[in-house]
GULUM-244119 format. One record per residue (C-alpha): x, y, z; residue in three letters. Coordinates in pm, whole numbers, padded with zeros to 5 digits, always signed. Last residue first. Example, Ala and Ser with C-alpha at 12.3 -4.5 7.8 and 13.67 -1.06 7.14 Angstrom:
GULUM-244119
+01367-00106+00714SER/+01230-00450+00780ALA/
***
This chain:
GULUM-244119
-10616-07519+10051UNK/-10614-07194+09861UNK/-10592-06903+10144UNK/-10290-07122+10221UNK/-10119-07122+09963UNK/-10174-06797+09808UNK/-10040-06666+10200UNK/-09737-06832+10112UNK/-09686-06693+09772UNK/-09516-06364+09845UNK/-09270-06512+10108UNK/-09148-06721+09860UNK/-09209-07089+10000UNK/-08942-07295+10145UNK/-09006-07651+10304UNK/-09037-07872+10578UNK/-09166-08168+10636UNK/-09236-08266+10991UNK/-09526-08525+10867UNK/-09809-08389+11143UNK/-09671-08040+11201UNK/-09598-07935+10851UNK/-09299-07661+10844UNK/-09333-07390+10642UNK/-09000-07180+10589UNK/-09000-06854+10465UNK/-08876-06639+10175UNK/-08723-06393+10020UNK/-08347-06513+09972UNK/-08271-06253+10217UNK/-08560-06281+10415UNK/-08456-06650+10457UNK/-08139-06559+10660UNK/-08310-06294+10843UNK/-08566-06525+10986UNK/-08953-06613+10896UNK/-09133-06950+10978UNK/-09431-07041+10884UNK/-09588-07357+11085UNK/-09852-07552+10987UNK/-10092-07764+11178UNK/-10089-07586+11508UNK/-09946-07801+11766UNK/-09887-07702+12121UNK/-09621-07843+12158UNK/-09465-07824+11852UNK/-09512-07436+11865UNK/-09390-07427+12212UNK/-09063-07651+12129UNK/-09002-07359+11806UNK/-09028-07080+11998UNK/-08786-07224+12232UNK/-08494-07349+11994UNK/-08553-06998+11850UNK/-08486-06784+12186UNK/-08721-06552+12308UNK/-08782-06229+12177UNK/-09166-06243+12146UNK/-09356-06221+11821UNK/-09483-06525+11793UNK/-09810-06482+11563UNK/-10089-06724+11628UNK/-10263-06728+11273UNK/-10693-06818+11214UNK/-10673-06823+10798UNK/-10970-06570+10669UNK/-10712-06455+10402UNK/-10734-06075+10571UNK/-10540-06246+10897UNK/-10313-06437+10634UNK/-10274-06080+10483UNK/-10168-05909+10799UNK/-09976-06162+10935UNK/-09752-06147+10655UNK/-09717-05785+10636UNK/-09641-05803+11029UNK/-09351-06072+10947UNK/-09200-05919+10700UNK/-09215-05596+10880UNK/-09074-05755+11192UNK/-08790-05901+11041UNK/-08674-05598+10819UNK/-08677-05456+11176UNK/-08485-05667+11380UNK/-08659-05682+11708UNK/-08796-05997+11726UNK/-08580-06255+11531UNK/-08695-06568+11484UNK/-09053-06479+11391UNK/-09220-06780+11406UNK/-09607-06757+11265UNK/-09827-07088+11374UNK/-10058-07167+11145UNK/-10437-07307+11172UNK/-10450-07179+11533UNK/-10695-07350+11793UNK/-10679-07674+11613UNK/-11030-07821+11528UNK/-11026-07853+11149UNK/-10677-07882+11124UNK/-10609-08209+11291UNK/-10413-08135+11592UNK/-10051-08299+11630UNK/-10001-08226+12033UNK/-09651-08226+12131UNK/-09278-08310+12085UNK/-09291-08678+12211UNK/-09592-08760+11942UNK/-09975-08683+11964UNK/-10296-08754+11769UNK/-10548-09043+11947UNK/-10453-08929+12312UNK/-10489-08543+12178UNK/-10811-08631+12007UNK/-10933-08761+12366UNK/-10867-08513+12566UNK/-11060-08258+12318UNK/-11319-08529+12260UNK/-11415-08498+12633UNK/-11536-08134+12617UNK/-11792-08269+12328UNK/-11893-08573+12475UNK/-12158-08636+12227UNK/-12460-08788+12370UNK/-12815-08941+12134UNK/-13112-09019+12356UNK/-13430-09278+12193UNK/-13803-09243+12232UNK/-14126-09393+12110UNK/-14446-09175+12198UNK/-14729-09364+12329UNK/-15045-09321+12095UNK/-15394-09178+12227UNK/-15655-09235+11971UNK/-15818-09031+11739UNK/-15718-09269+11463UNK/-15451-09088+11306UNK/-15286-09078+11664UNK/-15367-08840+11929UNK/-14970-08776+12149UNK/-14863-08898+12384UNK/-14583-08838+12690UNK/-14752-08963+13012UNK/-14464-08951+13209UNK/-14429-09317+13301UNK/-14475-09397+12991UNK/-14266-09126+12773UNK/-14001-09252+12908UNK/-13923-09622+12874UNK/-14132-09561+12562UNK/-13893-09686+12320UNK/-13517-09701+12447UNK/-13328-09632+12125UNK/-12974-09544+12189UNK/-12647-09359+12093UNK/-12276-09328+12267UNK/-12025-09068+12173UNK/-11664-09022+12207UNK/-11530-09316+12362UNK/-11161-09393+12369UNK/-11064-09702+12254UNK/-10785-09990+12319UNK/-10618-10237+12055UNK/-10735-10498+11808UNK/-10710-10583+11488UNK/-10843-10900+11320UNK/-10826-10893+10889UNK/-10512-11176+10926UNK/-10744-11399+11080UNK/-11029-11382+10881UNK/-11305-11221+11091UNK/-11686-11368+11069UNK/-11613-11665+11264UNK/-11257-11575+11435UNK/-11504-11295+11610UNK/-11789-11474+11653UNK/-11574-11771+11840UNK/-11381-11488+12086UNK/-11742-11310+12153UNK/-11695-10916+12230UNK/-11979-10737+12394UNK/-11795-10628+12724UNK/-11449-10611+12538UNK/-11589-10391+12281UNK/-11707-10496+11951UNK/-11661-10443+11602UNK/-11735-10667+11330UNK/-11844-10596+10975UNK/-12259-10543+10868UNK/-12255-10229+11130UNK/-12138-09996+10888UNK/-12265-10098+10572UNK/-12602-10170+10729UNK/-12602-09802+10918UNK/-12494-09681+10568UNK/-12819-09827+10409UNK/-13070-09757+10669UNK/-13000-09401+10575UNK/-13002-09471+10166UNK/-13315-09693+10289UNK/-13491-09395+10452UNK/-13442-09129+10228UNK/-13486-08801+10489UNK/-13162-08785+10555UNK/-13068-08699+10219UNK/-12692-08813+10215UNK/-12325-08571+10139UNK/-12006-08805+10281UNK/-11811-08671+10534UNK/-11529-08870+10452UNK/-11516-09190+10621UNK/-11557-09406+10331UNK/-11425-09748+10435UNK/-11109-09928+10358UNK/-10964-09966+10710UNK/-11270-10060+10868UNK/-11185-10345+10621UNK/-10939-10418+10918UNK/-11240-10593+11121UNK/-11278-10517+11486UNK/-11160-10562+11882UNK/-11166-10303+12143UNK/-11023-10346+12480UNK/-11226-10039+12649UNK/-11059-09731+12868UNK/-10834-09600+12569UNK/-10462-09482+12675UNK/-10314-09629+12367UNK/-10537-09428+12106UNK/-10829-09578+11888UNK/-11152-09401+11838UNK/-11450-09530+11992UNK/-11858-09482+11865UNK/-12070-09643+12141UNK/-12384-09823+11968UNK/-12696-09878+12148UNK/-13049-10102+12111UNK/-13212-10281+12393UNK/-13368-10007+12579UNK/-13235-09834+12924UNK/-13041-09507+13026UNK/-12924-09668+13327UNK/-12650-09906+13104UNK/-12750-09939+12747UNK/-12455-10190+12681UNK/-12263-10108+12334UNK/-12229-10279+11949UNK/-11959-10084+11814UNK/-11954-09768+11581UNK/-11599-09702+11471UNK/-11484-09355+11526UNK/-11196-09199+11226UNK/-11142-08908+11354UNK/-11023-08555+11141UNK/-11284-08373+11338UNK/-11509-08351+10971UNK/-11518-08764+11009UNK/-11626-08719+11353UNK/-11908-08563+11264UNK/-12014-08756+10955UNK/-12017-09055+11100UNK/-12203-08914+11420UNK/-12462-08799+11164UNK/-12497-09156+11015UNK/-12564-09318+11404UNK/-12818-08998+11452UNK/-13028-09060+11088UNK/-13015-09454+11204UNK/-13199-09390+11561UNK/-13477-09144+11362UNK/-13496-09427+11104UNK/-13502-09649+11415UNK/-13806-09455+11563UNK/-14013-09456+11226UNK/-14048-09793+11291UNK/-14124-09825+11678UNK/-14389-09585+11619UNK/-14514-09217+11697UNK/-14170-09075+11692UNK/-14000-08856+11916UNK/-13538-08806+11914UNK/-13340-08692+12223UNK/-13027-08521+12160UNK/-12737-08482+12418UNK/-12419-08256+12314UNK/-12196-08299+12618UNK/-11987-08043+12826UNK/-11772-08166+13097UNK/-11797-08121+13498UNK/-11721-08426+13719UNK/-11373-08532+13521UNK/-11292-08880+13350UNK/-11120-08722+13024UNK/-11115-08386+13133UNK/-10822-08432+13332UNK/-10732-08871+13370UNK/-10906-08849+13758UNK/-11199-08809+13956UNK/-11225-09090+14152UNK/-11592-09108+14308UNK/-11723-08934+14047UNK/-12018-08690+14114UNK/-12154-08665+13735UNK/-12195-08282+13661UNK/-12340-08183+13283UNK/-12304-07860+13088UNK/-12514-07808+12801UNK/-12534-07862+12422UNK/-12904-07877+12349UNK/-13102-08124+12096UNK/-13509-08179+11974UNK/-13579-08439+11735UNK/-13925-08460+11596UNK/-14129-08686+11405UNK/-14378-08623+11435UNK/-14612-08254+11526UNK/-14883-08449+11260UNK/-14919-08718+11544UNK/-15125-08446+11747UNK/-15087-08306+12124UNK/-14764-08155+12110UNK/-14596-07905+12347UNK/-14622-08021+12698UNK/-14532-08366+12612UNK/-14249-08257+12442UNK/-14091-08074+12794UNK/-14140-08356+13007UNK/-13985-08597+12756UNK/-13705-08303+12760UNK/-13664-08295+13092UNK/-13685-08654+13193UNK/-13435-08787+12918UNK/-13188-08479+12999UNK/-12835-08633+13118UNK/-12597-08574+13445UNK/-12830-08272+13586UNK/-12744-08119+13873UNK/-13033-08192+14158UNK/-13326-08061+14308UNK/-13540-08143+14604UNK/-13725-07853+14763UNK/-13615-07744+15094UNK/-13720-07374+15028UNK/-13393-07256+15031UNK/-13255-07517+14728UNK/-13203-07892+14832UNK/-12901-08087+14660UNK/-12855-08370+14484UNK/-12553-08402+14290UNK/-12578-08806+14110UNK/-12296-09001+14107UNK/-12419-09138+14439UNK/-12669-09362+14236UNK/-12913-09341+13942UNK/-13120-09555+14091UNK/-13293-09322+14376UNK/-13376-09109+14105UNK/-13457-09321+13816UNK/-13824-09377+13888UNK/-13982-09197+13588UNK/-14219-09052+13796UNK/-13921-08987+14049UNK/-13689-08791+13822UNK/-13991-08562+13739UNK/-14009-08462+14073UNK/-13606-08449+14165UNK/-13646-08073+14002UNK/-13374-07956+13754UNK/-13025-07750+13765UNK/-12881-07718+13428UNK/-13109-07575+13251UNK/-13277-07702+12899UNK/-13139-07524+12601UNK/-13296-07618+12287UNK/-13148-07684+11909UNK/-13364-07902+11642UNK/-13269-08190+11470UNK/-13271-08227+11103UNK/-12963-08414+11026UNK/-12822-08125+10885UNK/-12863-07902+11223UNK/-12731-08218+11398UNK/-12435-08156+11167UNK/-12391-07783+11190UNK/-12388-07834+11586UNK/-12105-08116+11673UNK/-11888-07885+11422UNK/-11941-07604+11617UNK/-11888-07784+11942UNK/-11541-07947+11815UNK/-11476-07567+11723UNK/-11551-07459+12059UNK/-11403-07682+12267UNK/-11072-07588+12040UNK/-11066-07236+12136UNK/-11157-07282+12498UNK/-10844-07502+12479UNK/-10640-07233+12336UNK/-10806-06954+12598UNK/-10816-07122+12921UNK/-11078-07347+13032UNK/-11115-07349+13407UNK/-11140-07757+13534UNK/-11314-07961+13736UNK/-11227-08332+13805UNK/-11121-08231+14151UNK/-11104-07878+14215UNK/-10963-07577+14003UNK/-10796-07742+13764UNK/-10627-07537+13485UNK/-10709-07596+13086UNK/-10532-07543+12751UNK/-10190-07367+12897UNK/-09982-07619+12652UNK/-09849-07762+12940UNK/-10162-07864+13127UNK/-10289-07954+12745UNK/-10038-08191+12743UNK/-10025-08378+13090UNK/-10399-08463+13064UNK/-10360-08593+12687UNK/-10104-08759+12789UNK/-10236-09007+13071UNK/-10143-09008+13447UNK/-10124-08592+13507UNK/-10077-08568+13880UNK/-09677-08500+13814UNK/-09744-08216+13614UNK/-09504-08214+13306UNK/-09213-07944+13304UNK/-09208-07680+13079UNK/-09542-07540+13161UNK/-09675-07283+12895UNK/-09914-07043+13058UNK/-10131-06940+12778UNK/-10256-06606+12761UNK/-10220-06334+12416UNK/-10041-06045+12395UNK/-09656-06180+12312UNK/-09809-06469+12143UNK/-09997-06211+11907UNK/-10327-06284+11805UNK/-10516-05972+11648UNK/-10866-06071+11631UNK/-11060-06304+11376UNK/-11408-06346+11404UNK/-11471-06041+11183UNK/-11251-06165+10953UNK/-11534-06504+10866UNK/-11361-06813+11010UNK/-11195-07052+10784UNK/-11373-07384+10695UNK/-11477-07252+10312UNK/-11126-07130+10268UNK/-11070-06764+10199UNK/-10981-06605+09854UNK/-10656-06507+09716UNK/-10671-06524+09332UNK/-10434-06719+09120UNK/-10513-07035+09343UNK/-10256-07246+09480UNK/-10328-07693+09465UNK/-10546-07825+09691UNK/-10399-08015+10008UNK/-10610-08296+10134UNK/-10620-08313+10506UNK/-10501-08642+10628UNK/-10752-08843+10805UNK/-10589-08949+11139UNK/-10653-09306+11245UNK/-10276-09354+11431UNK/-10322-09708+11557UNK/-10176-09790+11894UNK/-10171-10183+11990UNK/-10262-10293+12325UNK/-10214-10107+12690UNK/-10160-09762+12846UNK/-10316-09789+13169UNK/-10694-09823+13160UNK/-10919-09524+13128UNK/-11238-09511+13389UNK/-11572-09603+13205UNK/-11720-09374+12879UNK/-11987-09128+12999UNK/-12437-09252+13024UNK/-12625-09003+12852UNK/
***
């Protein structure tokens, strides 16, 4: 799947598009949230145990925020150009974003694979792609002077793969996904993980036996994105995109706004007003499928390479046109039987005769929408994650290590969160307050709880919401109610 271009400078309007979590009321009964992870996930997570290199200063070869943050916050540490080691809080997040990524292809009905990341030049040829695909491309010879090369996307592999597999139109439709590791040779690594040479994508590759049943297949993918990012907290608009080298006539890149985005984006404020929850559908009704897609797709959005000025002011009343700069996180196409052609990929049709399979490639940039929900969700202090991908749903200050009352309420605390299900960092070092509390914003967890000897006198603690920076106090025996309820 073809990655977004090379970030522009900070330019154009920022628009926060941040779903805020909605908070449910305390239960009676402790239980644990549906999103929390299961206790045996959950280890003991103590800052003064656990790894992350906080930098205090920012690394002067970090252009855009999102690069400069998660350097600080200890998320990731180059170890050449455009390739980075993941270290444990970004790890963290990757993950989750990749979790998330997977449940909804799962719902969608697409099936998981894992195709390696080293293949054969051979099949590249049939389809004629590799001597087009360019210098980004790794080639490389292994001992026996065969040609092979990194992979930067699958659409020969897994065409290759299908075709091996099925022989009868009663084996369609099918959709067949992995979540791998991809290398693109850049010739300017640069921006971290947002323009890097290594990253992780999701890339899914849908089979149908005609053009038809293709676009349902094409429309199930564009309403599982939807519903994907919408779970991440991110609101991405679906514009109309170029195919590039991955070919067809039909593509939509989904963008979410932040200053630092590499496309001039321009769209309809009603994008405002839409449903971007993550909205239950049957995937298998057609027209309820084909009905989103419409709803979607009926109001303008474009980016700068597809955007017409008189279209625009046409369908746009003037005081409903936004613009500013995205970000893209995923990019979806139908291409037909640009593949399956050249490498014979059919299948015996209800007529006993051989029918050409009909193709299209679906990429989430799963490493890349860590950089690029920090661009999206940040302020001066830090990173503002949205809860369901932060590496730590609460951050636990204790603000004075060492005193014993302290400690205890602290450890009892942590404890029962821990037994709640809820994923807690616990700072238990003995540094300073004004510190503890510039790492937590920094790195920011969604809530932070914060215990000290003048609270524990009253009984309780102080829980500070990262995103609005309200505080307030809880008893100390009802804060682990409130969050084992929301």
């Amino acid at each position: 799947m073809p990655r977004s271009r090379t970030p522009a400078r900070p330019a154009g309007a920022f628009v926060s598009w941040m779903i805020s979590p909605k908070r449910s009321p305390a239960r009676r009964r402790l239980r644990r949230p549906a999103n929390s992870l299961s206790i045996q996930d959950l280890k003991d997570v103590k800052l003064s145990q656990y790894f992350m290199p906080i930098l205090r200063d920012a690394p002067k070869e970090a252009e855009i925020v999102s690069h400069r943050l998660m350097l600080r916050a200890g998320m990731i540490r180059q170890e050449s150009a455009g390739i980075y080691s993941w270290l444990p809080t970004g790890f963290k997040v990757m993950k989750k974003i990749e979790q998330i990524v997977r449940e909804e292809q799962n719902r969608a009905g697409a099936i998981e694979v894992l195709m390696p990341t080293i293949q054969s030049a051979d099949l590249w040829r049939k389809s004629g792609r590799y001597d087009d695909y360019g210098k980004e491309m790794l080639r490389i010879k292994d001992r026996h002077e065969r040609d092979m090369l990194y992979g930067p996307t699958n659409e020969e592999m897994i065409t290759d793969i299908f075709r091996s597999g099925v022989q009868s139109y009663k084996d369609l439709p099918r959709n067949l996904y992995h979540i791998q590791w991809k290398f693109r040779d850049e010739v300017r690594p640069r921006f971290g993980i947002m323009r890097g040479r290594e990253f992780l994508m999701k890339d899914a590759y849908s089979f149908d036996l005609s053009a038809e049943e293709g676009r349902h297949s094409y429309n199930k993918m564009f309403v599982a994105y939807l519903r994907t990012f919408a779970r991440m907290g991110l609101k991405a608009i679906p514009m109309r995109a170029e195919t590039g080298p991955i070919g067809g006539n039909l593509s939509h890149e989904f963008l979410i706004l932040a200053d630092t985005g590499e496309s001039e984006v321009f769209f309809d404020r009603d994008f405002y007003d839409m449903d971007w929850t993550a909205f239950s559908i049957d995937f298998d009704d057609v027209a309820a499928v084909a009905g989103v897609v419409e709803d979607f797709t009926s109001k303008y959005a474009a980016t700068d390479e597809k955007h017409e000025a008189a279209e625009f002011e046409r369908r746009v009343p003037e005081q409903k046109r936004l613009s500013g700069r995205g970000i893209e996180v995923g990019h979806i196409f139908y291409f037909g039987s640009k593949y399956a052609e050249p490498l014979g990929c059919t299948v015996q049709g209800p007529d006993g005769q051989p029918v050409t399979i009909q193709s299209g490639s679906y990429g989430i940039g799963v490493s890349r929408l860590v950089g690029a929900i920090i661009e999206a969700s940040h302020d001066e202090a830090g990173i503002v994650w949205p809860e369901p991908v932060a590496p730590f749903r609460i951050g636990l200050v204790n603000l004075k290590a060492g005193d014993a009352q302290v400690d205890a309420a602290c450890e009892k605390l942590y404890r029962t969160l821990e037994g709640a299900g809820i994923d807690v960092l616990y700072d238990d070092t003995d540094e300073r307050p004004g510190a503890k509390f510039a790492v937590m914003d920094l790195i920011g967890l969604p809530w932070q709880v914060i215990i000290g000897p003048r609270g524990l006198k009253e009984g309780i603690a102080e829980v500070k919401n990262r995103r609005t920076g309200e505080r307030e106090n809880v008893s100390l025996d009802q804060v682990a109610r409130r969050f084992a309820g929301a």
